[in-house]
C-alpha positions as CSV (number, residue, x, y, z in Angstrom):
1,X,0.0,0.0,0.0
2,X,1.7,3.5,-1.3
3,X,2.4,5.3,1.8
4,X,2.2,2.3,4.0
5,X,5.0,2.4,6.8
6,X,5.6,-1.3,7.9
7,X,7.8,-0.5,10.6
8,X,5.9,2.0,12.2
9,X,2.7,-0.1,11.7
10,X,4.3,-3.0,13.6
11,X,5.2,-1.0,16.5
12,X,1.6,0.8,16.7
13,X,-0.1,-2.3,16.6
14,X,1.7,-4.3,19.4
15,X,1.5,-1.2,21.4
16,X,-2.4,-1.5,21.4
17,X,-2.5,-5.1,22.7
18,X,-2.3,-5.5,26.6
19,X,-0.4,-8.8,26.1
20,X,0.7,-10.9,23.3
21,X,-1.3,-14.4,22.5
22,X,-1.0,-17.0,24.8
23,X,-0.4,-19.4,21.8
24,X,3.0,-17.8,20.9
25,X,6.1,-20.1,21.5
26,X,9.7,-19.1,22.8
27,X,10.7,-18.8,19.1
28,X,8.5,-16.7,17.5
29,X,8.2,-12.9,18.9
30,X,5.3,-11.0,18.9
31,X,6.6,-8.6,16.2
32,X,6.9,-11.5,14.2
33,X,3.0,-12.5,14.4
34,X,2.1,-8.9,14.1
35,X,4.1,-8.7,10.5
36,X,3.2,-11.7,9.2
37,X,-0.4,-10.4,9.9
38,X,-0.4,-7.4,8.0
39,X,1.9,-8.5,4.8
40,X,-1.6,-11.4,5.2
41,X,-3.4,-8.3,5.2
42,X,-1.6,-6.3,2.8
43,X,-1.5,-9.1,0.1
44,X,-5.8,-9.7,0.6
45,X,-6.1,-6.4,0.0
46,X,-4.1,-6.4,-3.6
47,X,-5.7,-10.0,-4.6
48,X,-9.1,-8.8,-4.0
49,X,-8.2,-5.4,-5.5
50,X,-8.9,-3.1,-2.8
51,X,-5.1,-2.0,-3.6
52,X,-3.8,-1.8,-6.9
53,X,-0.6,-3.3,-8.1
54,X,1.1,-0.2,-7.6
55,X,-0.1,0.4,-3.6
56,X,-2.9,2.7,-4.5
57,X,-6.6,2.5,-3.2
58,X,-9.4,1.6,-5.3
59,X,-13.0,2.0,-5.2
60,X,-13.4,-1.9,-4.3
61,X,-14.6,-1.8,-0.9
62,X,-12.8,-3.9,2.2
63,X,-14.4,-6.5,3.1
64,X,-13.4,-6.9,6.9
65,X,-15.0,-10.9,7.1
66,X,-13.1,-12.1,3.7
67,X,-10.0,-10.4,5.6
68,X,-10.1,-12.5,8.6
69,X,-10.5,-15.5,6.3
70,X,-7.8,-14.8,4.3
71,X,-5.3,-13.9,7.4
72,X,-6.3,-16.9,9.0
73,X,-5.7,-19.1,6.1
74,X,-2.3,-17.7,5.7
75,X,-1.3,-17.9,9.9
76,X,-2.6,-21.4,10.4
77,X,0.1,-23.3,8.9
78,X,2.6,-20.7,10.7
79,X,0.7,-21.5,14.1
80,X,-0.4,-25.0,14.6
81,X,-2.8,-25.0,17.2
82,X,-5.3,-27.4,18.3
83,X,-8.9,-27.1,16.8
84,X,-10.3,-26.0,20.3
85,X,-7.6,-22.8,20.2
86,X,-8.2,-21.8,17.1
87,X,-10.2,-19.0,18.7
88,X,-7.2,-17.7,20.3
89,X,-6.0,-17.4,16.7
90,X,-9.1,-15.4,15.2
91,X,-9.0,-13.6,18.3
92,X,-6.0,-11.9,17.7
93,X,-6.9,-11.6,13.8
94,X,-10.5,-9.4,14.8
95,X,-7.9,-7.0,17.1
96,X,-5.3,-7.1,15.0
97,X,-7.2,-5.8,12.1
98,X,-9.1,-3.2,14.6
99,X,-6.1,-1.8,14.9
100,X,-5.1,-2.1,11.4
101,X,-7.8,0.3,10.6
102,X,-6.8,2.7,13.6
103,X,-3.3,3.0,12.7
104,X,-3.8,3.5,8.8
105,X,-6.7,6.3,9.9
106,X,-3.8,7.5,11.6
107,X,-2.2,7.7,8.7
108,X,-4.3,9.2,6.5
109,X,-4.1,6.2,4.1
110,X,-8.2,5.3,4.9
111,X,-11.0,7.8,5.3
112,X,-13.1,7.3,8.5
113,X,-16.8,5.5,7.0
């Protein structure tokens, strides 16, 4: 997305959450999960053309439940859990994308609906 600071965005969005998931392991950081969330995020938004190839917005709107989908379907393999903490999963994906949305507003890269 043009304009779109990764960096800044990861910091912004750990910030916001009181504690990282439960499900992550000694390996994987926090920062990790939060990147790997929004490049999930960043590449539903150029394969269902909410984004152009060149980073810029389009009139296709974002769809917010096929975005949790898609994230999900990308994080699963990357975080094995059992079926009964899959929540814990989709959990952080509804937050994480909450403040998605408050950090590009911040931004200026998305208008307020």
């Amino acid at each position: 997305m043009k304009g779109y600071h990764k960096i800044r965005a990861v910091d912004f969005i750990v910030s916001k959450f009181s504690s990282p998931p439960s499900f992550l392991s000694d390996n994987l950081t926090f920062n990790t999960l939060v990147s790997q969330a929004i490049d999930a995020d960043l590449a539903f938004m150029l394969d269902s053309g909410v984004i152009d190839e060149e980073g810029f917005g389009t009139d296709i709107p974002y769809d917010e439940d096929e975005a949790l989908e898609s994230i999900l379907d990308t994080l699963m393999p990357l975080y094995p859990l059992p079926s009964e903490e899959v929540i814990l999963l989709i959990v952080f994906i509804n937050d994480f994308l909450e403040f998605q949305y408050e950090f590009m507003l911040k931004e200026g890269l998305v208008h307020q609906d």
